[in-house]
N, C-alpha and C positions, 0 to 999 in steps of 0.2 A: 587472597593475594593473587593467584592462577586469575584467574576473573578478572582482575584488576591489569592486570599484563596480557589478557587477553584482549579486554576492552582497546586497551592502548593502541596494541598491531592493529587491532579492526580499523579504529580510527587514522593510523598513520598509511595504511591500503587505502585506502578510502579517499584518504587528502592525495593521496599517490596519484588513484584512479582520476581524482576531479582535476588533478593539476593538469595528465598527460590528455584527458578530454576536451581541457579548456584550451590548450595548445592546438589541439587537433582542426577544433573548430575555428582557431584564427588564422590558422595556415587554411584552412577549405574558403573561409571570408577573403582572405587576403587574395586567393585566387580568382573569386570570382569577380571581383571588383577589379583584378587587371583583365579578366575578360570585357567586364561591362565598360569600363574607359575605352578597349581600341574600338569597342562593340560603337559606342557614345563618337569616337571621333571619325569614324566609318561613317557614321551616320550624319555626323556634320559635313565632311567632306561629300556627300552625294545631294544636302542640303544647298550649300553654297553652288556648286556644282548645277542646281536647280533653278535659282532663285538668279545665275548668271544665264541660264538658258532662256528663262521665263524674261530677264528685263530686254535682253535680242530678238524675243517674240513680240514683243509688246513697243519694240521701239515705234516711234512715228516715221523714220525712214523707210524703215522695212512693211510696214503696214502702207506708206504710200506706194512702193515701189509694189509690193503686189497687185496691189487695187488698179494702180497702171498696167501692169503689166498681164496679168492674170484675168481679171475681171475687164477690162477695156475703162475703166473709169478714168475720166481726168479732173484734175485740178482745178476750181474756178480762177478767172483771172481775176476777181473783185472781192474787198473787203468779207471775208467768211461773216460776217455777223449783220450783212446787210440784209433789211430786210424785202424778201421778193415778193409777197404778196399778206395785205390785211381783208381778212373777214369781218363782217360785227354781225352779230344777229343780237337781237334784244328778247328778253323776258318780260315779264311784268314787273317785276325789279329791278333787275340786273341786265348790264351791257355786256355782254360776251365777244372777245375778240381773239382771233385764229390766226396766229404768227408763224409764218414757213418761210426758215432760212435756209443757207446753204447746207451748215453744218448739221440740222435738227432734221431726221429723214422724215418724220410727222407733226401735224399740227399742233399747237400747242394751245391750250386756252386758256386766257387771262382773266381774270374777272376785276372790273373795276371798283375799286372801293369809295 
């Protein structure tokens, strides 16, 4: 019977210890997950933050306004897609022709099909 009542306490310590453990570790969880949220919205906020820098870097205003202003480049006054000069050179197959516009700073080769 001692045995038997001994068995029991072991058991009810036991359930004691696993219960105050499993608590332990959901309050340690619970923490670090409010760490990793402001951690996660920190991080979004430096994201957006980013990603509105990068579209004001990238505008086409601001890229012409440098290009004017910084580099001496100007504007053409004519259709950007017009073309200023055709090459052809020939192969023994093939006709190869070299399209330089305004917009395209190298040639380009076309191969007819």
């Amino acid at each position: 019977m001692q045995i038997k009542i001994t068995f029991l306490c072991i058991c009810v310590l036991l359930v004691f210890f696993l219960h105050f453990l499993n608590e332990n570790q959901i309050v340690k969880a619970t923490k670090d997950n409010a760490q990793l949220r402001k951690l996660l919205n920190a991080e979004k906020t430096i994201n957006t933050e980013l990603w509105i820098e990068n579209n004001e870097l990238n505008s086409r205003d601001r890229i012409i306004q440098y290009a004017s202003a910084d580099l001496g480049m100007i504007c053409p006054k004519t259709d950007g897609n017009q073309v200023i000069y055709i090459k052809e050179s020939e192969t023994k197959d093939k006709v190869l022709f070299s399209l330089i516009d305004f917009i395209t700073p190298e040639a380009q080769a076309l191969t007819q099909k």
